[in-house]
Each structure stands twice: as structure tokens, then as C-alpha cells.
VOPAGU-2260 file (C-alpha; in pm, 1 decimal, decimal comma):
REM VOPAGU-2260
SITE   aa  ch    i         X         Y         Z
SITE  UNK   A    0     654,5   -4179,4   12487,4
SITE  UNK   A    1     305,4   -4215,2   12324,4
SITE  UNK   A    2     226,0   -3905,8   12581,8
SITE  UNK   A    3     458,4   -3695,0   12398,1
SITE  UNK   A    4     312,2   -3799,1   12061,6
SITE  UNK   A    5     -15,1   -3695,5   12163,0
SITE  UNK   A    6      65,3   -3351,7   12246,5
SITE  UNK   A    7     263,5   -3279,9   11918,7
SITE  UNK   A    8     -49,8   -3439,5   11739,6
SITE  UNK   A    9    -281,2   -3211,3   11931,4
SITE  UNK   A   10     -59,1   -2906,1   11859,3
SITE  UNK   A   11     -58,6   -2966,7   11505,1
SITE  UNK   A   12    -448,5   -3031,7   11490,7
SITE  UNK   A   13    -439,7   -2724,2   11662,1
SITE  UNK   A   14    -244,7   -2533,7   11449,4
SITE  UNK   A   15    -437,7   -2676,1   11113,6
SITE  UNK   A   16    -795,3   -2558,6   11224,2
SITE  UNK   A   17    -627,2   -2210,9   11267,1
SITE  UNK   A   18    -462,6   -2220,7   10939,6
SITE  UNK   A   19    -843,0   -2318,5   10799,3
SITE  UNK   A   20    -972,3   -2041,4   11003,7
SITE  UNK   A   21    -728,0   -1812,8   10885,1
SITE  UNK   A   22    -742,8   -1961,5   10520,2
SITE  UNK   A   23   -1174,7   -1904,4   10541,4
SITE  UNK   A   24   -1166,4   -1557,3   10651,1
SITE  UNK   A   25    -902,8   -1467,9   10380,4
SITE  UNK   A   26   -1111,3   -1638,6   10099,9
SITE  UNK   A   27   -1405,3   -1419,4   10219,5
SITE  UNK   A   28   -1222,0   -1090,1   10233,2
SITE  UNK   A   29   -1116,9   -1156,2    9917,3
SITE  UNK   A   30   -1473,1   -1231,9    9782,5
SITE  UNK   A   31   -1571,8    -903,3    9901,8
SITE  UNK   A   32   -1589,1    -686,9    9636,5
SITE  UNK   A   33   -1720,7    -326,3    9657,8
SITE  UNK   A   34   -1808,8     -71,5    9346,2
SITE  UNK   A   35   -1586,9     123,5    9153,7
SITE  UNK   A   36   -1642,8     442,2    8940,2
SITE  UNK   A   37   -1472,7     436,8    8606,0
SITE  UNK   A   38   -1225,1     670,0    8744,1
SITE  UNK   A   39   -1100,2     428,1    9000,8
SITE  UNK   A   40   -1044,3     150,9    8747,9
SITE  UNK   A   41    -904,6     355,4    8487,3
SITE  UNK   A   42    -639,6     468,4    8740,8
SITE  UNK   A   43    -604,6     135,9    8849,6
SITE  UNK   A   44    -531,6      20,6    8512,8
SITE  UNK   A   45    -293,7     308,0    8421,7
SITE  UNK   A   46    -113,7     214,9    8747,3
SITE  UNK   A   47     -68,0    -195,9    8666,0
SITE  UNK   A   48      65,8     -40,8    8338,4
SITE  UNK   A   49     295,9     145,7    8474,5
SITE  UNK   A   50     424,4    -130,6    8692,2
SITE  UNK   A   51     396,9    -399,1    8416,5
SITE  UNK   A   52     669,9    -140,4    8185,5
SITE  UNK   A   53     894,5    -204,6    8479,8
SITE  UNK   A   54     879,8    -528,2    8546,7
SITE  UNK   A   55     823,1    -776,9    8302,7
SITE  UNK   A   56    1003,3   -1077,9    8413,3
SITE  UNK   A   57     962,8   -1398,2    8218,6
SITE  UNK   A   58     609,5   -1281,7    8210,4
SITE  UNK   A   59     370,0   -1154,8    7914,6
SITE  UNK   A   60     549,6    -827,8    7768,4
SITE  UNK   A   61     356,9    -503,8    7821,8
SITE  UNK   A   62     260,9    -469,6    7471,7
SITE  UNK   A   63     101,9    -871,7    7476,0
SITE  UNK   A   64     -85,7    -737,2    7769,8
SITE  UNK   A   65    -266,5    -379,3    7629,5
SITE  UNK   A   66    -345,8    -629,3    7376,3
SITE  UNK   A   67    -568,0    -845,6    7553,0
SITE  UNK   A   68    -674,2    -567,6    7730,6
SITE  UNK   A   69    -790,7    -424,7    7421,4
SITE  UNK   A   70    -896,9    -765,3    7307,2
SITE  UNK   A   71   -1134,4    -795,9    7664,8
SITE  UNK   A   72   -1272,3    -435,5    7628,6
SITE  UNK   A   73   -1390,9    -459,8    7271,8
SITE  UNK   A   74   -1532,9    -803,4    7405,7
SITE  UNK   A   75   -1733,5    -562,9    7627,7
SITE  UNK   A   76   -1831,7    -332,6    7418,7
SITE  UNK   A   77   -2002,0    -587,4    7185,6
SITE  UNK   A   78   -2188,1    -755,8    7455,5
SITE  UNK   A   79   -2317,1    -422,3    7587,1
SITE  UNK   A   80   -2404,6    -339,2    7219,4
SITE  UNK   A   81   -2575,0    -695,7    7178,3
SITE  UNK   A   82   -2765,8    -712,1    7516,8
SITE  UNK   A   83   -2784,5    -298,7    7610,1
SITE  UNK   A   84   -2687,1    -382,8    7957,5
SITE  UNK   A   85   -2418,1    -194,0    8129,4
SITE  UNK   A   86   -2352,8    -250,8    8465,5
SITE  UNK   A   87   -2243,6      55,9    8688,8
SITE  UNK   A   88   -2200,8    -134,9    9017,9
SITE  UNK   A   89   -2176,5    -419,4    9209,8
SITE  UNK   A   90   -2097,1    -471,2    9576,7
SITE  UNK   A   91   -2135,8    -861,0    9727,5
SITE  UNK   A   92   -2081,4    -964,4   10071,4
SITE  UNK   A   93   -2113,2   -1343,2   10225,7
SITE  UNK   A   94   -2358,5   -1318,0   10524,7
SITE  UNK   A   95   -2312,5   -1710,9   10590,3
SITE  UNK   A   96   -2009,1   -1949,2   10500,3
SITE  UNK   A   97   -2028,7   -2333,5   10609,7
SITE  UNK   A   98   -1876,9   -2652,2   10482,2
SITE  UNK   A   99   -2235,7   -2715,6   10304,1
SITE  UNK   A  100   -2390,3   -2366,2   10227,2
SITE  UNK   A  101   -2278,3   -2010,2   10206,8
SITE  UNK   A  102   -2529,5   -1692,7   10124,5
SITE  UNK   A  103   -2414,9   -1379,1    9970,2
SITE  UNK   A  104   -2591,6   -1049,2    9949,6
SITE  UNK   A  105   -2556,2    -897,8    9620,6
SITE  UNK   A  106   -2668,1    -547,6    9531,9
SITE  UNK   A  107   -2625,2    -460,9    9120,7
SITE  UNK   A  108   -2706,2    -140,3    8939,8
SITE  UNK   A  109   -2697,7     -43,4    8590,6
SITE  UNK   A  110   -2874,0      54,0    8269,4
SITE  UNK   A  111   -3038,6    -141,0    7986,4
SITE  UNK   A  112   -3037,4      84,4    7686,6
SITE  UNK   A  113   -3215,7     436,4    7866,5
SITE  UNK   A  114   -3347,7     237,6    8151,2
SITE  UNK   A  115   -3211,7     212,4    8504,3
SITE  UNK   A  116   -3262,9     -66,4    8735,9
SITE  UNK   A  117   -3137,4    -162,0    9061,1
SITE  UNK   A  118   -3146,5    -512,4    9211,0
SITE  UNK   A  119   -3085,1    -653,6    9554,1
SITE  UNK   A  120   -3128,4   -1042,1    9605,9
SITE  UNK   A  121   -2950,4   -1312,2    9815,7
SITE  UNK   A  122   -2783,1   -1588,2    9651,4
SITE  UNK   A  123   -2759,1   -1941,6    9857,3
SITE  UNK   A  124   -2566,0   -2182,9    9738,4
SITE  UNK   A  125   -2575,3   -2572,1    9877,5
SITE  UNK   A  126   -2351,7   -2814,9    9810,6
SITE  UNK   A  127   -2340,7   -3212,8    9795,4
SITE  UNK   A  128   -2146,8   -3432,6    9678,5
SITE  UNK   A  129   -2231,8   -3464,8    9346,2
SITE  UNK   A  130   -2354,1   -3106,5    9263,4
SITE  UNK   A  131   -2352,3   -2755,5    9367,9
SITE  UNK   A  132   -2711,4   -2639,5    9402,7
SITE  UNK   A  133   -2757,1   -2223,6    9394,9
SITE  UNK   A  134   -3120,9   -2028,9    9468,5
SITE  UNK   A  135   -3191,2   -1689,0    9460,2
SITE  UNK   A  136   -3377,7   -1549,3    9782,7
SITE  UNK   A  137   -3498,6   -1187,3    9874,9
SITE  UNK   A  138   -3473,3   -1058,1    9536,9
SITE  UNK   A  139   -3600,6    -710,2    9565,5
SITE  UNK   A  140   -3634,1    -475,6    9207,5
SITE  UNK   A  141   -3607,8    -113,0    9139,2
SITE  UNK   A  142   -3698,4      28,0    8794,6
SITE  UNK   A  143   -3760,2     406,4    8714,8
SITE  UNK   A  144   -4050,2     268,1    8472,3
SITE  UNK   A  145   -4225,6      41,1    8761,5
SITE  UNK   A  146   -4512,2     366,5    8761,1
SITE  UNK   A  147   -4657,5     145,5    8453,2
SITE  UNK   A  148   -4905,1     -70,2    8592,6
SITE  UNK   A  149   -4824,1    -439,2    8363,8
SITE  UNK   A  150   -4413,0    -354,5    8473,8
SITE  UNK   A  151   -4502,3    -329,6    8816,9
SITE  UNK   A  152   -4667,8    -677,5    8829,2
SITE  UNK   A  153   -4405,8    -835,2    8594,2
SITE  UNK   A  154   -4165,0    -662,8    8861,9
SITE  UNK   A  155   -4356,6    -805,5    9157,8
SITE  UNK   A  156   -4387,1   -1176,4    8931,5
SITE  UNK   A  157   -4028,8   -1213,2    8954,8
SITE  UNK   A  158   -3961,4   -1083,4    9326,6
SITE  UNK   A  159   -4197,4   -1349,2    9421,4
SITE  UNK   A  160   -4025,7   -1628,2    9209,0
SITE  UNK   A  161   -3631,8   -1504,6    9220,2
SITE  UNK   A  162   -3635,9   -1558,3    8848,6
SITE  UNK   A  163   -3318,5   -1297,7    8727,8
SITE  UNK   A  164   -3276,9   -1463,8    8371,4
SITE  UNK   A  165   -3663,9   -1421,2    8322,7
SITE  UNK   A  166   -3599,0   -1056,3    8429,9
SITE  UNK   A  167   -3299,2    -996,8    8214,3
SITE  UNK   A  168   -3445,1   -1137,2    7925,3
SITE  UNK   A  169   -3760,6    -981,6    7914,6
SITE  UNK   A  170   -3576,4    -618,5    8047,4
SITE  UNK   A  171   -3354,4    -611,4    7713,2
SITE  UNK   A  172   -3663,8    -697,2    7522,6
SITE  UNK   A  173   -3845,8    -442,8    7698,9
SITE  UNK   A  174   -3612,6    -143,4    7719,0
SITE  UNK   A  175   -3571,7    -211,5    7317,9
SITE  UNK   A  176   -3913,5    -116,0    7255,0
SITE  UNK   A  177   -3967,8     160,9    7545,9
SITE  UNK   A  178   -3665,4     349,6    7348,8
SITE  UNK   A  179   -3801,7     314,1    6989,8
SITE  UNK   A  180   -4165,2     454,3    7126,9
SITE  UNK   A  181   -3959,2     693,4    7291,9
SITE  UNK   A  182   -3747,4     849,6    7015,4
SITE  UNK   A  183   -4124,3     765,7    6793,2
SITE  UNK   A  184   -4275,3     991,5    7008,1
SITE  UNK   A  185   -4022,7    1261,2    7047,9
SITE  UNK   A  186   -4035,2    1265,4    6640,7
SITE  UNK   A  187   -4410,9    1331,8    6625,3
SITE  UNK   A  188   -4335,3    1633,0    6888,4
């Protein structure tokens, strides 16, 4: 009798660690994200639109909906105005996914008020029990300004250290002033 027991118990142990297989692989397919032009998502969003009009059942009504749509991209707009960053892509993919650590490889382009940049770092995350620990690894920096000889060693600074909110912060700051000498100099031409 306990013979029979056994095998269902083995079965279902079975059957669990392929549900937590399945379940993993899932997660990470749905973690991969790849960029979008602005055409893509616009005719995304036109299309949930669409489909929201038909179907609102017991959910938010169309109209509560382009309103916090609205609300979200006018939330966007100020922070782009505040900070001059606009993203323009973004593709991450996990490289390594156990229990206590997973790395991702993110690759992120955009602009910071007329500069372009272009960074690609790894992003390793460890976790205890208490905390979840994250580190940024291989961070590697593209900048059409990196000709100029104190940006290419602030550039190289932060590759060596993985610092991104150094670099962010000190981008906006910089980008600020590279446009006003820019439009000061195109005024004395």
C-alpha cells in the first residue's frame, strides 16, 4: 500500500518541478522585452482602444481609460521636459536565472536634450533573505560628444565603476550646457 503512495508522491513531485520549469521559462519570456518605434505603440494603442469600445465588462469604461492614458502621457512629457531624457529603445534579455541570482543584458538608447547616447551594461541581481542586492557589470557607453577629451575620461570613469545615476546626473547637467553654447554660438555666426 505504502508502494502505491510512493509512486503517486513521485508523480506529483514530478509533475511540480515541470510546472516550475514551465512557470520559469514563461516568467522569462515574458521579461523579454524588445524595442518599439512609435509607430508600433501607437498602433498598439489604437488597437487596445478599439477592443476596450467593445468590451467593457464590469471593467474601467473607455472614456476612464483615455483618461489615464492622457493622465500617464502628460506625466511623460513633464519628466522628459524636467530631465531632457527621452528614451528611444530598450531591449533586455536574462542571460542567467537561479533561485539566488539572475543577470540581464540591457541595451538603452536615447537622447538627452540634442545629445545621443547609447548604453549597454549587465545588471546582476543577488538575493538573500533579507535583501535583494543588484550591481551593474560590463557597462559599456556610447556618446556622439565622447571626441572631447574630459567626456571621454568621465565616459571611461563610469565604465570602470558601473555608476549609471552618476552618468545620468551629470549627462542632463551636461547636455544643458553643451545646447546653450551651442545655440550661443550659432547666434554669434
Amino acid at each position: 500500500m505504502d508502494n502505491i503512495y510512493q509512486v503517486y508522491e513521485d508523480e506529483i513531485q514530478a509533475l511540480e518541478e515541470e510546472i516550475q520549469l514551465l512557470t520559469e521559462k514563461y516568467e522569462e519570456i515574458q521579461q523579454e522585452s524588445t524595442s518599439f518605434s512609435d509607430e508600433e505603440i501607437l498602433k498598439s494603442i489604437q488597437s487596445f482602444q478599439r477592443e476596450m469600445q467593445g468590451e467593457s465588462k464590469g471593467q474601467d469604461s473607455p472614456s476612464d481609460l483615455k483618461a489615464q492614458l492622457e493622465s500617464l502621457e502628460a506625466d511623460l512629457s513633464f519628466l522628459v521636459k524636467l530631465t531632457g531624457f527621452q528614451f528611444t529603445s530598450h531591449s533586455k534579455k536574462t542571460l542567467e536565472r537561479t533561485k539566488e541570482r539572475r543577470v540581464q543584458k540591457h541595451r538603452l538608447s536615447g537622447n538627452c536634450h540634442s545629445l545621443s547616447f547609447q548604453l549597454e551594461f549587465q545588471l546582476l541581481e543577488m538575493q538573500s533573505k533579507e535583501k535583494v542586492s543588484a550591481a551593474v557589470t560590463d557597462l559599456s557607453i556610447v556618446m556622439e560628444s565622447r571626441e572631447d577629451s574630459d567626456v571621454s575620461k568621465f565616459v571611461s570613469s563610469i565604465e570602470e565603476h558601473g555608476d549609471l545615476v552618476t552618468f545620468f546626473r551629470s549627462l542632463s547637467t551636461y547636455a544643458q550646457w553643451f545646447e546653450h553654447r551651442r545655440c550661443t554660438f550659432l547666434h554669434f555666426k
